[in-house]
C-alpha positions as CSV (number, residue, x, y, z in Angstrom):
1,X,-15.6,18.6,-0.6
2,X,-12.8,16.9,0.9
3,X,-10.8,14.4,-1.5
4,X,-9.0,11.7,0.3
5,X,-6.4,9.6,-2.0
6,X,-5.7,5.9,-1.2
7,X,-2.7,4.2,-1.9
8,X,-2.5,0.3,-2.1
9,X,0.5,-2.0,-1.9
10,X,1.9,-5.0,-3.0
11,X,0.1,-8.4,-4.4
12,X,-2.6,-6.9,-6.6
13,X,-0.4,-5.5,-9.1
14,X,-1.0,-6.0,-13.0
15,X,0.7,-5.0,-16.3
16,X,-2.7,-3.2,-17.6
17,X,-2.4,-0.5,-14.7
18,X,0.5,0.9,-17.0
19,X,-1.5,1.0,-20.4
20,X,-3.4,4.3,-19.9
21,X,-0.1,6.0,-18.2
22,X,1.3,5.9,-21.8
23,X,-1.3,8.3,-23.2
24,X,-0.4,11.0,-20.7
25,X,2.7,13.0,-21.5
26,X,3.3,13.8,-17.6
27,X,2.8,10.0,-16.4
28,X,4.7,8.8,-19.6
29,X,7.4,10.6,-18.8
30,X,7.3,9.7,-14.8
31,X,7.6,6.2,-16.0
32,X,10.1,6.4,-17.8
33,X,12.2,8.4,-15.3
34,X,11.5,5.6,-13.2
35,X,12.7,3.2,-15.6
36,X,15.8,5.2,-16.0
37,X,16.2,4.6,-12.3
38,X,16.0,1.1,-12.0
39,X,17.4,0.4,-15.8
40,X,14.4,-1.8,-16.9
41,X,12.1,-0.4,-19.4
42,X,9.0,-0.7,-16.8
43,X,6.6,-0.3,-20.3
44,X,8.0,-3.4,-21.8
45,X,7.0,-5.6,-19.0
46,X,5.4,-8.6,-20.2
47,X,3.9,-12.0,-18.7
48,X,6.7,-14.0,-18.5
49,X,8.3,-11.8,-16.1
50,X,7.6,-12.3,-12.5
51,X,5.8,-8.8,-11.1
52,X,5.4,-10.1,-7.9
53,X,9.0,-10.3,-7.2
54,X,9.7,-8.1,-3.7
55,X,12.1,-6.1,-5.3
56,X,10.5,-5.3,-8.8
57,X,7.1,-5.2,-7.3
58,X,7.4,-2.6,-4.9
59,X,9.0,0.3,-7.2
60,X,6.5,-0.5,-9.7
61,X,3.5,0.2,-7.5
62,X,5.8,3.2,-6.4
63,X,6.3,4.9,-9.6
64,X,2.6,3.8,-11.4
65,X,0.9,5.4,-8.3
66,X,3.0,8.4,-8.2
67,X,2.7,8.6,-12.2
68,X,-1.2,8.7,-12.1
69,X,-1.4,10.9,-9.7
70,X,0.4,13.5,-10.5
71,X,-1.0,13.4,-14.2
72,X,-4.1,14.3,-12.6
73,X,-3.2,16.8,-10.5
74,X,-3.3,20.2,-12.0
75,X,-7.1,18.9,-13.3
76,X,-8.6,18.1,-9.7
77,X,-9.2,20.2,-6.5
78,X,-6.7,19.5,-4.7
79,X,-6.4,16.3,-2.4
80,X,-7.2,16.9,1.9
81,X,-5.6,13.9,3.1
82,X,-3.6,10.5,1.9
83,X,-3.8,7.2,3.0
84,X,-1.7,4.6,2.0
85,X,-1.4,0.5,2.6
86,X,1.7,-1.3,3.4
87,X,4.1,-0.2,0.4
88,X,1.7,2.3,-0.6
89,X,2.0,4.3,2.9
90,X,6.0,5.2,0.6
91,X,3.9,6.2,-2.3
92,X,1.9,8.6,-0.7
93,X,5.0,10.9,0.2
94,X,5.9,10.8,-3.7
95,X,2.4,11.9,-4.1
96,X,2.5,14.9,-1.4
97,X,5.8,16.3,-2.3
98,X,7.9,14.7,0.7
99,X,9.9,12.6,-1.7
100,X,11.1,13.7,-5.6
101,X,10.4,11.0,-7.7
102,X,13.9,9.6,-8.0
103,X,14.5,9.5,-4.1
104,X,10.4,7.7,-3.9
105,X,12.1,4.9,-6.9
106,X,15.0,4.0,-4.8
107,X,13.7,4.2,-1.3
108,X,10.9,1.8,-2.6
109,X,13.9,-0.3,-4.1
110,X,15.9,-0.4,-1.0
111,X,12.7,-1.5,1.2
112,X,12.3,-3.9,-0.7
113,X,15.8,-5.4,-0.7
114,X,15.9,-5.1,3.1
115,X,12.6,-6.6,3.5
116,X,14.4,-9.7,1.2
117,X,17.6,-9.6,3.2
118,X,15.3,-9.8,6.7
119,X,13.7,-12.6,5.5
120,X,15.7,-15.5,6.7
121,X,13.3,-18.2,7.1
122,X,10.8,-18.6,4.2
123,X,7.6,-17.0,5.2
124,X,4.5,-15.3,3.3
125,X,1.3,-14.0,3.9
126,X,-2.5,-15.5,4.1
127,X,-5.5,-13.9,4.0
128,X,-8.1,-15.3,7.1
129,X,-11.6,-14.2,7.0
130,X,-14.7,-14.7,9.0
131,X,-13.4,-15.0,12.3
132,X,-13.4,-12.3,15.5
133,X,-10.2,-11.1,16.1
134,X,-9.6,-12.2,19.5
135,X,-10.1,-15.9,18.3
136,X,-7.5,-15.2,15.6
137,X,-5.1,-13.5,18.1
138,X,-5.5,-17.0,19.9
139,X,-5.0,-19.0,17.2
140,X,-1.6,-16.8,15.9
141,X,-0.1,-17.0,19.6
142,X,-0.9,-20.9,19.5
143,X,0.6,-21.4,16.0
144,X,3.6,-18.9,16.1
145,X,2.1,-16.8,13.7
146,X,1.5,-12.7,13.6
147,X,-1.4,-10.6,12.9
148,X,-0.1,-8.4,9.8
149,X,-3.1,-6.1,9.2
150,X,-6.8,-5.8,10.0
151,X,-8.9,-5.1,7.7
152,X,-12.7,-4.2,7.4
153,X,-15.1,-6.9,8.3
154,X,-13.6,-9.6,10.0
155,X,-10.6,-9.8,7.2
156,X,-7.3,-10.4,8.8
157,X,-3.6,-10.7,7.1
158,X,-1.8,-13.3,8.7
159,X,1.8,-13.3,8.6
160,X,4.9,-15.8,9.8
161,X,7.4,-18.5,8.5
162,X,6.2,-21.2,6.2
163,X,5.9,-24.5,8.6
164,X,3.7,-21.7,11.2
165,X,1.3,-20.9,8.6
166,X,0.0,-24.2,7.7
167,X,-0.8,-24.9,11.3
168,X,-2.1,-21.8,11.9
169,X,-4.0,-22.5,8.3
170,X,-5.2,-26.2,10.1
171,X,-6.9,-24.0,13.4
172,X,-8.5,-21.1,11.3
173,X,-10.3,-24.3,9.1
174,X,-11.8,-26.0,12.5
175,X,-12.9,-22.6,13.6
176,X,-14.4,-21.9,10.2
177,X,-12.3,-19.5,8.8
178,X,-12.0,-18.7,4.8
179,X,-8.4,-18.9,3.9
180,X,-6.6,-17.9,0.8
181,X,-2.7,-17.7,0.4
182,X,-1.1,-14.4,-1.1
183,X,1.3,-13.6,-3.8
184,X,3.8,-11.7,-1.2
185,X,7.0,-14.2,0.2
186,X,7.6,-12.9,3.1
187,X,5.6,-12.2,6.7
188,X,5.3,-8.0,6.2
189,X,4.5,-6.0,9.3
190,X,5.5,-8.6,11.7
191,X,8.3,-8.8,14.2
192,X,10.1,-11.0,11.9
193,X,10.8,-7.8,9.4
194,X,12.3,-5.9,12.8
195,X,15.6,-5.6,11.3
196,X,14.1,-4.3,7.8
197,X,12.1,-1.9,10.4
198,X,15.9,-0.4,11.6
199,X,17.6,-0.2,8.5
200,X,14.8,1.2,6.3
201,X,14.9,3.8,9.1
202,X,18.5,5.1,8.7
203,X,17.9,5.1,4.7
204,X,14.4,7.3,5.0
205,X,16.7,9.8,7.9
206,X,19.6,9.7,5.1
207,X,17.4,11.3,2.5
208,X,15.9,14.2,1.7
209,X,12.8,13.9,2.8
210,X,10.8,16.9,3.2
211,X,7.3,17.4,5.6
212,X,4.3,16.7,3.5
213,X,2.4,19.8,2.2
214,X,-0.6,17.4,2.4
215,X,-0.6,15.6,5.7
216,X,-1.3,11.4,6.0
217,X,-2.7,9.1,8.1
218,X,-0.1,6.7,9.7
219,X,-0.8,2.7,9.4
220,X,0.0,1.8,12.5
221,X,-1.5,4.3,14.6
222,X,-4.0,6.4,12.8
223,X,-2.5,9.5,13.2
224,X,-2.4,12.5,11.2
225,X,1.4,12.7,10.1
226,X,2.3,16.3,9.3
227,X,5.9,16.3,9.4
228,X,8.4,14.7,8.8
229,X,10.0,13.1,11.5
230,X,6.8,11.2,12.1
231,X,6.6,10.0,8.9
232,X,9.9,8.9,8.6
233,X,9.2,7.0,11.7
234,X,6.2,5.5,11.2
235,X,6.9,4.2,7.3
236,X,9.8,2.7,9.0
237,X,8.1,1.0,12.1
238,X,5.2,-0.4,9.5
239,X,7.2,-3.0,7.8
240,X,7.4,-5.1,10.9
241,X,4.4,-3.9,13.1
242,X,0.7,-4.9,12.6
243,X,-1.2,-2.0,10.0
244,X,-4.4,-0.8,11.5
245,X,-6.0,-0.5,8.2
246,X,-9.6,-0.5,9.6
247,X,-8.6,2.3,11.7
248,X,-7.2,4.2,8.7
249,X,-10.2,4.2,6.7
250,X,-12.6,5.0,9.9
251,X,-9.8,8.1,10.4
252,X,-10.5,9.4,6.7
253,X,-14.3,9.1,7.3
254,X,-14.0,10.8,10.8
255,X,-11.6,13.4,8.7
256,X,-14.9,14.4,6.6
257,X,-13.7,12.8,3.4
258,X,-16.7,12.4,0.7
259,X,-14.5,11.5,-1.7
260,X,-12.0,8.7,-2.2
261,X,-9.6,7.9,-4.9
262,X,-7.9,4.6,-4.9
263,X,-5.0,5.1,-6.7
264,X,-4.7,1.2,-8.0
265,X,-4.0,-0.9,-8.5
266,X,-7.2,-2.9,-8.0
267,X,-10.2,-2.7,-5.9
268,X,-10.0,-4.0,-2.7
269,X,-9.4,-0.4,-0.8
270,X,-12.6,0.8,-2.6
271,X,-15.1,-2.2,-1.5
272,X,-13.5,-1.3,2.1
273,X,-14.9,2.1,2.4
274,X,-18.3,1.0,1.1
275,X,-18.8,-1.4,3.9
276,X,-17.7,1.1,6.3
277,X,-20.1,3.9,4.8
278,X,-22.1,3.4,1.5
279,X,-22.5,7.0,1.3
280,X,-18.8,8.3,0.8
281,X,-18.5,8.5,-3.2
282,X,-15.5,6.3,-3.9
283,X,-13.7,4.6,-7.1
284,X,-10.4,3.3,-7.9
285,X,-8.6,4.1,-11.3
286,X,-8.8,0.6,-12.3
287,X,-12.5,1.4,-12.5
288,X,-11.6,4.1,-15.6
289,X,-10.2,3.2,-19.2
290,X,-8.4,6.6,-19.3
291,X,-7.1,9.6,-17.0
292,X,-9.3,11.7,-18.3
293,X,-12.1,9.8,-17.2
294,X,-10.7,9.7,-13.5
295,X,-10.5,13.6,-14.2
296,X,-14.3,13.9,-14.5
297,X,-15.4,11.4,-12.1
298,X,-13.4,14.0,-9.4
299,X,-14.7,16.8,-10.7
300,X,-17.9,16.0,-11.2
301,X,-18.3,14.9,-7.2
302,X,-16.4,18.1,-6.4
């Protein structure tokens, strides 16, 4: 059995992905090491705060993803390969052992105040479906816009300043896309994030970053990153080039994966591998009420 661990990023986030952390002694206290770090109690989060803020966002995902898994760990065979999407490509080396906790918190911090500061005109994120990729390529060049990542089955981020969107939004409609806007401000993986790219890149070199024990497939490439200098390179290269996330997934397949963990939270990584194969075995932990049930879902597959 080979166990492949996903990672997702920013935008699906929710405040019940921390409830069943607080019954584990090991995630509880992650948390609140992490909480420590940024000097907000991350348990006492509530609705009326705004979780999809860049720079609260992204060391939430961080820590909650780290949390879970290593509270499940020591209880598993041990994971063959991580994968991880756009914030959650950082997570993964908090996972593997390249990154102690407290250095994962504040590079995810730092990211995501460069990824604010690089963000000089407003821009965001839409999600374009059912369209063939060269027709959307056209319509980006045409409206100024940038592919961000490609997904499975025709499902395309699109990323670029505000004004560039809505006519970019105005094509995909004649040409019969499906549009839907995203709770991310600003145009991720695209040449507008370049100088996030450079900086984040002298912060990840400035650490103590450490080669993976478990190696990673790289966003951008699909390459297996098993050290790292390539890691360090390609985390910092994928905040403002295009994620091959279709490529990803097909790498893990290739890899002989059978079973996939989506480390929350949400879904949408899990529904991804079905289409691809509906043979691998794959869940995500949103799909469990407790730890323990992820626990036995993985060992029972084993």
């Amino acid at each position: 059995m080979k166990l492949g661990i996903l990672c997702p990023g920013q935008g699906s986030q929710n405040l019940a992905m921390l409830d069943f952390l607080k019954e584990n002694e090991i995630a509880k206290n992650i948390i609140n090491k992490a909480s420590d770090i940024l000097n907000i109690d991350l348990f006492t989060l509530d609705e009326s705060m705004d979780i999809f803020q860049n720079i609260l966002a992204q060391p939430l995902i961080c820590a909650t993803q780290i949390a879970t898994y290593k509270a499940i760990k020591s209880s598993i065979n041990p994971a063959s390969i991580f994968a991880g999407y756009s914030l959650g490509e950082l997570s993964v080396y908090g996972c593997n052992g390249s990154l102690e906790l407290e250095e994962a918190i504040l590079l995810a911090k730092k990211r995501a105040e460069l990824m604010d500061l690089a963000n000089k005109e407003k821009s965001a994120l839409l999600s374009c479906q059912n369209l063939p990729q060269s027709i959307v390529k056209d319509l980006c060049k045409k409206a100024n816009t940038f592919i961000s990542i490609i997904n499975v089955d025709r499902h395309f981020i699109i990323g670029g300043e505000i004004k560039n969107l809505e006519n970019f939004k105005s094509f995909a409609f004649e040409k019969g896309a499906i549009i839907k806007p995203l709770s991310v401000y600003l145009a991720s993986h695209t040449p507008l994030l370049k100088s996030a790219s450079e900086d984040f890149n002298k912060a990840l070199k400035e650490s103590n970053f450490k080669n993976p024990i478990i190696p990673a497939v790289s966003s951008i490439n699909n390459t297996f990153i098993c050290d790292k200098t390539s890691a360090i390179e390609t985390l910092s290269k994928q905040i403002s080039q295009t994620i091959q996330w279709e490529g990803t997934l097909e790498t893990l397949l290739e890899f002989g994966c059978d079973v996939i963990l989506e480390l929350g939270p949400g879904k949408a990584l899990s529904k991804m591998v079905q289409k691809l194969d509906s043979n691998v075995v794959v869940r995500s932990t949103s799909d469990f009420k407790t730890l323990d049930g992820i626990i036995s879902w993985i060992n029972k597959n084993s």
